[in-house]
PAZARO-125601 format. One record per residue (C-alpha): residue number from 1; residue in three letters; chain; x, y, z. Coordinates in steps of 0.25 Angstrom, whole numbers, plus 2048, in hexadecimal, padded with zeros to 3 digits. Example, Ala and Ser with C-alpha at 12.3 -4.5 7.8 and 13.67 -1.06 7.14 Angstrom:
<vovexs>
- nr|rest|kette|east|north|up
- 1|Ala|A|831|7EE|81F
- 2|Ser|A|837|7FC|81D
</vovexs>
This chain:
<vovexs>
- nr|rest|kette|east|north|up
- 1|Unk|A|EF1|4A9|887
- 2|Unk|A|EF1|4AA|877
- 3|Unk|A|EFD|4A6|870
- 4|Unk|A|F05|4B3|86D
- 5|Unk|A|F06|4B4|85E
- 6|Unk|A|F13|4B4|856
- 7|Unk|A|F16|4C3|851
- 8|Unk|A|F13|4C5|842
- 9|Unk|A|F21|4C1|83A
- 10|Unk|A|F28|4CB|82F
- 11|Unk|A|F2C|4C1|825
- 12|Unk|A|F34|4C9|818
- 13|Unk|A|F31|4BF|80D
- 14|Unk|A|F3D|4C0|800
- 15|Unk|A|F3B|4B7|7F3
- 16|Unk|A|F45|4B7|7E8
- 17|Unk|A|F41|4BE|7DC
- 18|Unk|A|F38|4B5|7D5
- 19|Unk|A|F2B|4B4|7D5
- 20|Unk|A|F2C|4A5|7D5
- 21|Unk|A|F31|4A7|7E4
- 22|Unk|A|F2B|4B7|7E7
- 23|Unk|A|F1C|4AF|7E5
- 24|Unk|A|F1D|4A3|7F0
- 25|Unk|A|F25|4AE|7FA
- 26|Unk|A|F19|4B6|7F9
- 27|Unk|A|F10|4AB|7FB
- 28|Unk|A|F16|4A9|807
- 29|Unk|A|F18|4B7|80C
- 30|Unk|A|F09|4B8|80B
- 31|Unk|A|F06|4AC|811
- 32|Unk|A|F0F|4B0|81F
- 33|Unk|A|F07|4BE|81D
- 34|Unk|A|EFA|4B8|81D
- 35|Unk|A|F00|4B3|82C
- 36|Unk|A|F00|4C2|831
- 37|Unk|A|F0F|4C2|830
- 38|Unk|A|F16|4CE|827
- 39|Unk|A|F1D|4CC|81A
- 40|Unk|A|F28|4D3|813
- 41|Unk|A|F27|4CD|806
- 42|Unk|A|F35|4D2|7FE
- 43|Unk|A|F3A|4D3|7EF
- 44|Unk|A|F3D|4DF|7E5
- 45|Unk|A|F32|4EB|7E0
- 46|Unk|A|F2D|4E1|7D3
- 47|Unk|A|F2B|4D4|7DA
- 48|Unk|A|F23|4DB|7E5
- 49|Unk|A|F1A|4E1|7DB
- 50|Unk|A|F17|4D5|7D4
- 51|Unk|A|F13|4CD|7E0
- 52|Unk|A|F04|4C8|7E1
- 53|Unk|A|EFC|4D3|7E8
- 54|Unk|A|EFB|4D0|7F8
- 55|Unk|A|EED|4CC|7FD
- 56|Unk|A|EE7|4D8|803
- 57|Unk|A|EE7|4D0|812
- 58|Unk|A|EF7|4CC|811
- 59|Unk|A|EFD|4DB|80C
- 60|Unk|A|EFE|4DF|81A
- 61|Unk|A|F08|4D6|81E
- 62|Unk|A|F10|4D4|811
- 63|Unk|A|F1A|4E0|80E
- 64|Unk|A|F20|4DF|800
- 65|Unk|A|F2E|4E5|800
- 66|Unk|A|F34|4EA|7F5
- 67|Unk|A|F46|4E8|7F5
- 68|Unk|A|F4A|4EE|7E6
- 69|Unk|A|F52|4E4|7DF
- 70|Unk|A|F61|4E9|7DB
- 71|Unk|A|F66|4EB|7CE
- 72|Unk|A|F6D|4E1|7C7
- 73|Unk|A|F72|4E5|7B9
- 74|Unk|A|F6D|4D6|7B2
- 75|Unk|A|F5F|4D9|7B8
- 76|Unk|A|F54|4DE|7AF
- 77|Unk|A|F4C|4EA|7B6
- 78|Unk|A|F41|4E8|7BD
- 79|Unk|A|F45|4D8|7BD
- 80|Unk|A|F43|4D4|7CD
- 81|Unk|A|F3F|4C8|7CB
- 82|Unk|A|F42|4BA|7C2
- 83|Unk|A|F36|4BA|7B8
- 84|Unk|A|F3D|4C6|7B3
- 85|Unk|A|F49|4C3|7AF
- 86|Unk|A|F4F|4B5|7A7
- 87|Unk|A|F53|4AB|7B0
- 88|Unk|A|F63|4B0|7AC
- 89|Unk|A|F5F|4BC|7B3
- 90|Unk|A|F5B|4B6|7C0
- 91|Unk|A|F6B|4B7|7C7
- 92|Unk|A|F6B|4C6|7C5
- 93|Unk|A|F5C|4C6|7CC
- 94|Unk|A|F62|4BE|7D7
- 95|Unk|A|F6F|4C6|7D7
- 96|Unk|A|F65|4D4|7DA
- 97|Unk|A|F5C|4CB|7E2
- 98|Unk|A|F69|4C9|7EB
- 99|Unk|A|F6B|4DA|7EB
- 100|Unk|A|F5E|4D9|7F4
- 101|Unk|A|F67|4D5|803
- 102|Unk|A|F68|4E2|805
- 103|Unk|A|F5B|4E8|804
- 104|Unk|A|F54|4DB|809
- 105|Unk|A|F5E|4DC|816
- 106|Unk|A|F59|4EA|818
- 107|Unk|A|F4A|4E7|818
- 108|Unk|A|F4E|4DB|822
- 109|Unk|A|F55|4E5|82A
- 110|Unk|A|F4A|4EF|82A
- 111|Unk|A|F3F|4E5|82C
- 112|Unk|A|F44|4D9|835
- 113|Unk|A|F39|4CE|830
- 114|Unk|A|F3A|4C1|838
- 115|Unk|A|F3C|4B7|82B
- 116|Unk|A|F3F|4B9|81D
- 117|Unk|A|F3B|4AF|812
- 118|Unk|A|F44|4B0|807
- 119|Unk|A|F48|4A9|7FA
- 120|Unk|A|F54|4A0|7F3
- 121|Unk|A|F5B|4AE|7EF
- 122|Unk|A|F60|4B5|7FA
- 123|Unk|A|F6A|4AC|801
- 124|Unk|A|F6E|4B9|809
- 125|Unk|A|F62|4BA|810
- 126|Unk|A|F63|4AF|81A
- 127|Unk|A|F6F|4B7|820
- 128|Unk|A|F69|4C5|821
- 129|Unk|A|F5D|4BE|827
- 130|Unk|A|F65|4B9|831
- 131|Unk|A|F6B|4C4|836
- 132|Unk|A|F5F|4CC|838
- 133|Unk|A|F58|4C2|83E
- 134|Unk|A|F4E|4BF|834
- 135|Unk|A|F49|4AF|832
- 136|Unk|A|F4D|4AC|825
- 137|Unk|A|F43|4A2|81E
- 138|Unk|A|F49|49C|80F
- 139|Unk|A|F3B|49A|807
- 140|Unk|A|F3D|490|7FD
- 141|Unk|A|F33|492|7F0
- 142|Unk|A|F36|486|7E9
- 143|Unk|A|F31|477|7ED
- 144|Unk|A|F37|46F|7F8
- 145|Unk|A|F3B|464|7EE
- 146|Unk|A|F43|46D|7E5
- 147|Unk|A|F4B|474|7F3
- 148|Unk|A|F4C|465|7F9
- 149|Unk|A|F54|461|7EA
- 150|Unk|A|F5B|46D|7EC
- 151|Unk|A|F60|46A|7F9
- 152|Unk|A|F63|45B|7F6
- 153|Unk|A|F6A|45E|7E6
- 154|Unk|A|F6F|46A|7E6
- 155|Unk|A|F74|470|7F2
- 156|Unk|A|F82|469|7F0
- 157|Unk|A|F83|46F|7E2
- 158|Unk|A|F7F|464|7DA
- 159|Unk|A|F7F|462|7CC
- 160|Unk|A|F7C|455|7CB
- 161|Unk|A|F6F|44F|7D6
- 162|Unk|A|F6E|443|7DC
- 163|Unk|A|F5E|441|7D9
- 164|Unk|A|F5F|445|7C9
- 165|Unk|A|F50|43E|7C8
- 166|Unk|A|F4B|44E|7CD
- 167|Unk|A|F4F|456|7C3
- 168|Unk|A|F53|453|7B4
- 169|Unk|A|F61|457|7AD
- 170|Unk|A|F5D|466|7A9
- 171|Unk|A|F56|469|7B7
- 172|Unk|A|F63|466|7BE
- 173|Unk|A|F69|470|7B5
- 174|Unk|A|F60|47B|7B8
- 175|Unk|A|F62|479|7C8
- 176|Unk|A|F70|477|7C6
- 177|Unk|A|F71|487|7C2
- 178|Unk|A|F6C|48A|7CF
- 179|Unk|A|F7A|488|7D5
- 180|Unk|A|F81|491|7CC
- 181|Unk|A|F85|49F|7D0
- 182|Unk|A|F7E|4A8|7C8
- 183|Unk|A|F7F|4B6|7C4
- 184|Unk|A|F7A|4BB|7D3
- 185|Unk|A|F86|4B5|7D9
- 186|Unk|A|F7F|4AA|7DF
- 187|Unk|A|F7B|49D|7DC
- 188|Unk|A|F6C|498|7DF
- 189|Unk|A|F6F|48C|7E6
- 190|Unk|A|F79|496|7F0
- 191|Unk|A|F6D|49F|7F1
- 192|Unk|A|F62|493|7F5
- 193|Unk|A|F6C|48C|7FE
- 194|Unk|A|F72|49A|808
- 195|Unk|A|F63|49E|808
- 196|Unk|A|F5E|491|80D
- 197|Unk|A|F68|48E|816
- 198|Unk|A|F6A|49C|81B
- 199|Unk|A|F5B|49B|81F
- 200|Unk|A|F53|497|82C
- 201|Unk|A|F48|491|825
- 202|Unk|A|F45|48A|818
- 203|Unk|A|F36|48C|813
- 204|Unk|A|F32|485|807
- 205|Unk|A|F24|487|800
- 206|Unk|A|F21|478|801
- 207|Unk|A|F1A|46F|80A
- 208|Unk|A|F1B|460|811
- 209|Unk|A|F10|45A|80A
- 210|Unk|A|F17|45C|7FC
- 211|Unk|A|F25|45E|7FF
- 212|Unk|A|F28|458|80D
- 213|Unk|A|F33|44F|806
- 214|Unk|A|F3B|459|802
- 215|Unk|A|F37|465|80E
- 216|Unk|A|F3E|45A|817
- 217|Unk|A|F4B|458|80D
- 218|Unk|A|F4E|466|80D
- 219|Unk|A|F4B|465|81C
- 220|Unk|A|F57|45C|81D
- 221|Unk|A|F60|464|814
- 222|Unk|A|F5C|470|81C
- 223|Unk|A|F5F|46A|82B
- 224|Unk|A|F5A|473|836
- 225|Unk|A|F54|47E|82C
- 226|Unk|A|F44|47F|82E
- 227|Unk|A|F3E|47B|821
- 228|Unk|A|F2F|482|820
- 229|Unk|A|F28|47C|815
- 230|Unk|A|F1D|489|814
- 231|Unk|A|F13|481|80B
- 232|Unk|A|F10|484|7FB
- 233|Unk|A|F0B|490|7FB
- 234|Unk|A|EFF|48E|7F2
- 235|Unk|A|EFC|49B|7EC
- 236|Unk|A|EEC|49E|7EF
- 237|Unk|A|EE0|49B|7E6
- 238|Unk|A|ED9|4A7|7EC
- 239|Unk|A|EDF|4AF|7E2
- 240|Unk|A|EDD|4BB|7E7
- 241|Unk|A|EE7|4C3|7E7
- 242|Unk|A|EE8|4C3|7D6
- 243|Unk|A|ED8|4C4|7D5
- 244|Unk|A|ED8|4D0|7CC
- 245|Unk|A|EE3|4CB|7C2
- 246|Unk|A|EDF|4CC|7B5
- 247|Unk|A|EE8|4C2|7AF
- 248|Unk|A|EE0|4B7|7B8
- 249|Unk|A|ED3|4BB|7B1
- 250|Unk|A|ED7|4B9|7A1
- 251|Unk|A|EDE|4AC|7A6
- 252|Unk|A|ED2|4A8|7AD
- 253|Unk|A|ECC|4AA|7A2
- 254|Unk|A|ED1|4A1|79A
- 255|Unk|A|ED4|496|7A3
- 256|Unk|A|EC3|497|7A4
- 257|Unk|A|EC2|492|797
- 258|Unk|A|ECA|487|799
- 259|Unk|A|EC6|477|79C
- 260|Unk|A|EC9|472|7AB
- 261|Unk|A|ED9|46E|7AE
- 262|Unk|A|EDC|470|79E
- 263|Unk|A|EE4|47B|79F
- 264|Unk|A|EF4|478|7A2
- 265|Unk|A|EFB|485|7A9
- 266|Unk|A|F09|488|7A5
- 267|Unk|A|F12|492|7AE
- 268|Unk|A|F21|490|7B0
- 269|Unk|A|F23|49A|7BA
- 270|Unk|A|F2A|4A9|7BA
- 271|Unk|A|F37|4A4|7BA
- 272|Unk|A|F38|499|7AD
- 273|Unk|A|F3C|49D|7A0
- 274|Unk|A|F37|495|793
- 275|Unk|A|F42|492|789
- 276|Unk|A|F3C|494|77B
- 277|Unk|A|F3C|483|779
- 278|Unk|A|F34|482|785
- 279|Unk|A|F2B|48C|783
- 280|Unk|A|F28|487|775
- 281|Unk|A|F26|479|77A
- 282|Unk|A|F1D|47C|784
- 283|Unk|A|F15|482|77C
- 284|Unk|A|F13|479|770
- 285|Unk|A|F11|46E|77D
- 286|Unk|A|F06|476|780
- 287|Unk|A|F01|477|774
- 288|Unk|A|F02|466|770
- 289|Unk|A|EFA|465|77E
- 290|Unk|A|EEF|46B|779
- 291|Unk|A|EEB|470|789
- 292|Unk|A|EE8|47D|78B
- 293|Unk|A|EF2|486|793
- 294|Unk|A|EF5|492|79B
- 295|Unk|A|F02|496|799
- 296|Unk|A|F0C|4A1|7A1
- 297|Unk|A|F16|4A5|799
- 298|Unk|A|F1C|4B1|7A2
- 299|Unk|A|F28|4B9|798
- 300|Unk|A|F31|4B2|7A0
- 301|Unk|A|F2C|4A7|79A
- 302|Unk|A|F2D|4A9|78D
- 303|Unk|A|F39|4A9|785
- 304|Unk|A|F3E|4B5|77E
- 305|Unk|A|F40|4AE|771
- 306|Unk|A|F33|4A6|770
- 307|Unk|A|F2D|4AC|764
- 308|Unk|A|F20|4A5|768
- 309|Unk|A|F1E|4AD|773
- 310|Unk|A|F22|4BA|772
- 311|Unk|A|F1B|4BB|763
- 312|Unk|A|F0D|4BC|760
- 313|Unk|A|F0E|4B6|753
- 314|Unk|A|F09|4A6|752
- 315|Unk|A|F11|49E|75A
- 316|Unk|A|F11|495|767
- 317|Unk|A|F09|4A0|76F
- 318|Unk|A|EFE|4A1|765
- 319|Unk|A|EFD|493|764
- 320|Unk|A|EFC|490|774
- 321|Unk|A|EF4|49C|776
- 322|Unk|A|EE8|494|76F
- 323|Unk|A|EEA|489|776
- 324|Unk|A|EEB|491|785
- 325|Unk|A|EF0|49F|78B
- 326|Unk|A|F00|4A3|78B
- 327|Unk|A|F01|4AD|797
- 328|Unk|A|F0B|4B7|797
- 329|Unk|A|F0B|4BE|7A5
- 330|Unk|A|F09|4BA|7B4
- 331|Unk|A|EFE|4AF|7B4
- 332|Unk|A|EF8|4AC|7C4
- 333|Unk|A|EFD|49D|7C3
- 334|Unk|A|EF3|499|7CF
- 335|Unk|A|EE8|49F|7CC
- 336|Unk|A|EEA|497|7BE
- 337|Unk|A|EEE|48A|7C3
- 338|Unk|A|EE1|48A|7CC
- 339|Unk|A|ED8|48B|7BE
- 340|Unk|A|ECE|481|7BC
- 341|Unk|A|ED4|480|7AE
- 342|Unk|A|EE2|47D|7B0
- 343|Unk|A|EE6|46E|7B0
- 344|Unk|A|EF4|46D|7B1
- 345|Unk|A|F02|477|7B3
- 346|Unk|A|F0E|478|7A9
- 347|Unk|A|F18|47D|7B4
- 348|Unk|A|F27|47F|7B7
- 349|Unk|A|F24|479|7C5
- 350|Unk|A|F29|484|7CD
- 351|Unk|A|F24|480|7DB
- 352|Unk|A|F1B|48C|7DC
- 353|Unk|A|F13|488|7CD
- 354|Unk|A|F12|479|7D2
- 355|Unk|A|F0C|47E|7E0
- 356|Unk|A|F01|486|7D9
- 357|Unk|A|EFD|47D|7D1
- 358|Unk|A|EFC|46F|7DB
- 359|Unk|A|EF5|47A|7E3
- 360|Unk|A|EE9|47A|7D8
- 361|Unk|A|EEE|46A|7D4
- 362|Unk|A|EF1|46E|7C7
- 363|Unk|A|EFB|463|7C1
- 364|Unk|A|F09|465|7BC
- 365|Unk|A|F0F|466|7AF
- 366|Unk|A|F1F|468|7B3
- 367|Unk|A|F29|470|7AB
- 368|Unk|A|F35|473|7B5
- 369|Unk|A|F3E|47D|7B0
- 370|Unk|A|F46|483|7BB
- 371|Unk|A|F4D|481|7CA
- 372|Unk|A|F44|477|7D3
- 373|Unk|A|F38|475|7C8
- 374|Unk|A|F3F|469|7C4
- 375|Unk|A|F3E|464|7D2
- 376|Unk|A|F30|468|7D6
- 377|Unk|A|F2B|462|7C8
- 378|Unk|A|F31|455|7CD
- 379|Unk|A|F29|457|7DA
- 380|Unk|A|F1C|45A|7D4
- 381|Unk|A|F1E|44D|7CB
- 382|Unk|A|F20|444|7D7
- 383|Unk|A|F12|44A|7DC
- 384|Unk|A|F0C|446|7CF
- 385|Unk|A|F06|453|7CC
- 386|Unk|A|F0C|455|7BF
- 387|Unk|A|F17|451|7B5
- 388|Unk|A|F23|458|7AF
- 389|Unk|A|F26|45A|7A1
- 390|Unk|A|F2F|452|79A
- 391|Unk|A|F3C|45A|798
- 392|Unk|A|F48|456|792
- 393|Unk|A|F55|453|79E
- 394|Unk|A|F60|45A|799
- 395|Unk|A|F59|467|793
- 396|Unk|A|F4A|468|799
- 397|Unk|A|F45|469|78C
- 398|Unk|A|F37|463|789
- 399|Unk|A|F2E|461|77D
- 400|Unk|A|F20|467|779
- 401|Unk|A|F1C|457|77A
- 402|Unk|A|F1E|457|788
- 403|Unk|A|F18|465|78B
- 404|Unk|A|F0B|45E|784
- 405|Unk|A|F0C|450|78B
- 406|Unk|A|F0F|456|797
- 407|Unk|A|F03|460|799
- 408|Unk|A|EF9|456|793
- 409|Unk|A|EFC|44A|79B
- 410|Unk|A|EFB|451|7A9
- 411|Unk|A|EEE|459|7A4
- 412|Unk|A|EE6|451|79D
- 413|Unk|A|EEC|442|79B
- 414|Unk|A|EE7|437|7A4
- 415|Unk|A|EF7|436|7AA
- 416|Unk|A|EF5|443|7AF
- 417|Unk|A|EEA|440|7B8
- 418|Unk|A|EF2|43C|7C2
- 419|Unk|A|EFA|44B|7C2
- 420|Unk|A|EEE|452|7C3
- 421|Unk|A|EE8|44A|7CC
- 422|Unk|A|EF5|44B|7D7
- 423|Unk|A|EF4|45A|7D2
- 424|Unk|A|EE7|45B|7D8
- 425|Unk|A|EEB|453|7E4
- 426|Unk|A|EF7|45C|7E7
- 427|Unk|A|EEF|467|7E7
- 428|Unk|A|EE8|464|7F5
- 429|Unk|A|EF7|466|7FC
- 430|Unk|A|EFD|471|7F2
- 431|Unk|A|EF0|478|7F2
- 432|Unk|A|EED|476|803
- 433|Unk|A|EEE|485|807
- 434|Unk|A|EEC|480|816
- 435|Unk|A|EF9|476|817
- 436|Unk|A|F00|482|810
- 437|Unk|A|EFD|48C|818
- 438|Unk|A|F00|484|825
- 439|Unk|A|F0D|483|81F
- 440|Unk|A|F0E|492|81F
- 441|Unk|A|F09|492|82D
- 442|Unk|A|F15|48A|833
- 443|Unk|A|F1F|493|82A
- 444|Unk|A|F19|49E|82F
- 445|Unk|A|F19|499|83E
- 446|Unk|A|F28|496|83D
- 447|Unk|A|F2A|4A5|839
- 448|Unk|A|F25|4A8|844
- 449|Unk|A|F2C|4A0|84E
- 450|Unk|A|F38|4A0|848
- 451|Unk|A|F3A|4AF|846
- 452|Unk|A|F47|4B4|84A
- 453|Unk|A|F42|4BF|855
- 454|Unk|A|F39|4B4|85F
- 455|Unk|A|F41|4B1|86A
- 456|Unk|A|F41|4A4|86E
</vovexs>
């Protein structure tokens, strides 16, 4: 007699507000709908418009619901998510974000999925979730090294960490913030610790054969708590489903006309802001490198006083723009990354960047700005697939010298052979689409055991 087979699962999917973390959650909502199972992927009226466009196989079993974000009087209009607002903005984003429990305790109500996936925000979830029965899986977007310090240094409050050799002086400083109670009532640290502990499993978008150590560390910290690691998600090569976009074909363009691995690619996510200084630096970096460059400078990006970006007149932008292309809007990172032309990537070394790029081995040029990037950087230099730029330890500042330096010896300097060697070797386990998606296949298996309704 055949096996009977599991009934489908409805797993209700909730990111926090930034594309940073809406991006991987779809990825892996997708991911458990290609399995047959039914998706209700949730987040406010503007985010859900703004996701990529579901393959045409996958749109029957992904429902995109729509909750409308409350109204907080510091909020801009229409801002739903972080890239639109200034990072002193965020705590009134979480602070609406936080309005959500009721509408989202509704649609649980209403809809009794068996999990729900959900992110570092809404520490009140795990509680709801158990009343109504619903497993209640933490999804963590950020690298298993980065959580594994989190646990070990920061848990206990610390302002002062027993392994200083991690991070420098100014890095501290920014993680430090995280403990702070903040405009939205709630420190971050009190958000990642209740959401975590309050949950029945800990999923991490990591795998053994890059981040065992560290999987097993937050094991430890985590005692009898499942830990899932549910791969890296690599984003496809297909590229299908942004086919017709007409930004891709005046990039593509240009990247044609370009040498083999000459081109560096600089992107720093949707979430950094450029200081003036920094910008400017980087710039004239680029310029003394002589390398021809690709460069996403999103508005967030770009300081509001920077008179060489928002003029037209001769300055910095002018003088790049002979040199490569500055690019001012929604660039797609993977499909650029995977170009013949590119040979190496500027990055902020949010995990997400670093995965697409070892996907493609692409080495690393690393300028950490923010939360665990700091972390990761350390990680990816102990793999030897790229180096970090020099910053000074008590402000992060860095020079146009070491900009140059930097980008030249990892992409075209015999000392850099070695990075873009190991860059290349990575590639065979970031890129391994078949070890990934057996990870999603035992994530998904335990969903279906573990759901709340079998009777054992």
């Amino acid at each position: 007699m055949a096996e009977q087979q599991p009934k489908k699962l409805h797993v209700a999917v909730f990111p926090w507000l930034a594309f940073g973390h809406i991006i991987p959650f779809f990825e892996l909502a997708k991911l458990i709908a290609q399995k047959g199972h039914k998706v209700s992927f949730i987040s406010t009226p503007r985010n859900i418009q703004r996701l990529p466009k579901l393959p045409p196989n996958l749109q029957p079993f992904v429902e995109l619901i729509k909750l409308s974000l409350p109204s907080v009087d510091e909020l801009p209009e229409n801002a739903e998510a972080t890239m639109d607002i200034p990072d002193h903005i965020v705590p009134f984003l979480k602070k609406a974000f936080d309005g959500l429990e009721e509408p989202l305790t509704m649609f649980l109500n209403r809809c009794t999925p068996d999990c729900i996936i959900y992110d570092f925000v809404p520490y009140w979830l795990p509680q709801i979730s158990s009343k109504l029965g619903i497993l209640s899986i933490y999804f963590n977007i950020f690298s298993a090294f980065g959580m594994s310090f989190f646990f070990s240094n920061m848990v206990a409050n610390k302002t002062e960490f027993p392994n200083q050799v991690l991070l420098q002086q100014f890095e501290h400083k920014t993680i430090s913030l995280h403990h702070a109670q903040n405009e939205s009532g709630v420190s971050d640290v009190c958000r990642v610790l209740e959401a975590i502990l309050g949950a029945d499993v800990f999923a991490t978008r990591s795998c053994m054969e890059i981040e065992g150590e560290s999987l097993k560390s937050i094991e430890n910290h985590l005692g009898r708590k499942p830990v899932i690691p549910v791969g890296l998600l690599p984003p496809s090569l297909q590229f299908n489903e942004d086919s017709k976009d007409g930004n891709w074909d005046k990039i593509q363009k240009w990247l044609d006309k370009q040498e083999k691995k000459s081109v560096v690619y600089i992107a720093f996510g949707s979430e950094v802001s450029l200081s003036k200084e920094h910008f400017d630096e980087l710039a004239i970096g680029l310029e003394q490198s002589g390398l021809p460059y690709f460069w996403v400078v999103k508005k967030q990006n770009i300081p509001a006083n920077n008179d060489f970006v928002e003029s037209q007149d001769d300055g910095i932008e002018n003088m790049l723009n002979k040199q490569g292309v500055l690019w001012r809007t929604w660039a797609p990172q993977m499909r650029i990354l995977a170009h013949k032309s590119i040979g190496g990537f500027l990055t902020h070394s949010g995990w997400s960047s670093v995965i697409e790029s070892l996907q493609v081995g692409c080495p690393l040029i690393m300028l950490p700005f923010q939360n665990e990037q700091g972390l990761v950087t350390k990680l990816m230099e102990e793999k030897e697939v790229g180096i970090k730029i020099p910053r000074n330890e008590h402000d992060g500042n860095f020079t146009r010298d070491s900009v140059s330096k930097s980008l030249r010896l990892v992409m075209l300097e015999e000392e850099g052979k070695g990075y873009r060697r190991q860059a290349e070797e990575m590639s065979k386990i970031f890129g391994d689409r078949e070890l990934h998606q057996k990870y999603i296949d035992d994530f998904v298996h335990y969903m279906e055991t573990h759901r709340p309704s079998i009777k054992h």
